[in-house]
C-alpha positions in Angstrom: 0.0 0.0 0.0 1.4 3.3 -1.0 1.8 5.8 2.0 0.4 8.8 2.1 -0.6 11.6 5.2 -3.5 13.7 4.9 -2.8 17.7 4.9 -4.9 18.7 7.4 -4.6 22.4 6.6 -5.4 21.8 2.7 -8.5 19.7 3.9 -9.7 23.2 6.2 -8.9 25.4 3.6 -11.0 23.3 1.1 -13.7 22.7 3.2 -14.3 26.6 3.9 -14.0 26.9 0.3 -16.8 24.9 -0.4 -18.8 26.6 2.6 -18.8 23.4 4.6 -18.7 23.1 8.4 -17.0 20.5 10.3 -20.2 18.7 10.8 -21.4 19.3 7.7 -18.5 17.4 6.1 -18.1 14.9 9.1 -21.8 13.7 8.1 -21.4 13.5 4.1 -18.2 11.4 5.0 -19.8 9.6 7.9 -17.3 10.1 10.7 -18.0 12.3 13.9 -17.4 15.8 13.6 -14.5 15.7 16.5 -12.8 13.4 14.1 -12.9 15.8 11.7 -11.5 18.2 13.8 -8.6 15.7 14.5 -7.6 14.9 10.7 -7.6 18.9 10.3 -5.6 19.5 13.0 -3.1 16.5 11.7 -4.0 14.4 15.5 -5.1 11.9 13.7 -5.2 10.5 9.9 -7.4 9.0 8.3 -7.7 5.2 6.6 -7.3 5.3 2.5 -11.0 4.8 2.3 -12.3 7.5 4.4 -9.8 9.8 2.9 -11.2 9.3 -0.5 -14.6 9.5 0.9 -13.3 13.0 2.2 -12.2 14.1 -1.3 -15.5 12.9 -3.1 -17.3 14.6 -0.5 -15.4 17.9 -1.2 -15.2 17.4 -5.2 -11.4 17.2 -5.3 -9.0 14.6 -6.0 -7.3 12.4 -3.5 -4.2 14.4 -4.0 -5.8 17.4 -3.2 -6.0 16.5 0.5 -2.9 14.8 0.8 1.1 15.4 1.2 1.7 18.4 -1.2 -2.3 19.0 -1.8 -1.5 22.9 -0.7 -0.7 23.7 -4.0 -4.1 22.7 -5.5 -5.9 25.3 -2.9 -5.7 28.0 -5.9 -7.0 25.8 -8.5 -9.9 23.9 -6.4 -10.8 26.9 -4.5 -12.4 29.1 -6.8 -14.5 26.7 -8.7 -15.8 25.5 -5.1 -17.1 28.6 -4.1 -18.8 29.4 -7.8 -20.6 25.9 -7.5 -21.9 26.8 -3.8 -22.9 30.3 -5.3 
């Protein structure tokens, strides 16, 4: 299995960016919104399958979330907030 570690500030920035609370996110993905607040705050990472549940959820690939994902932010960000507009 390739390794990878979720980029907890990417996954905030992206969430915001698509107008999304915590618990809003937390219940599309189906984890609690503490654990949420965990893989944000990079306590706690995610399996391979809930991360890519997190990315579908927000419209972004799995990349996007992950080691390096910052540099998607201005890409993904704009067309995030004109499709919640």
């Amino acid at each position: 299995m390739k390794h990878y570690t979720l980029d907890g500030a990417a996954l905030a920035a992206l969430r915001e960016a698509a107008g999304l609370s915590q618990a809003q996110l937390a219940s599309a993905v189906g984890v609690g919104p503490d654990m949420l607040s965990r893989y944000e705050s990079g306590a706690r990472q995610p399996s391979v399958e809930t991360a890519h549940k997190i990315a579908g959820a927000l419209g972004v690939d799995f990349a996007a979330i992950t080691t390096g994902g910052l540099r998607d932010i201005a890409m993904a960000a704009p067309a995030l907030r004109a499709e919640a507009s």
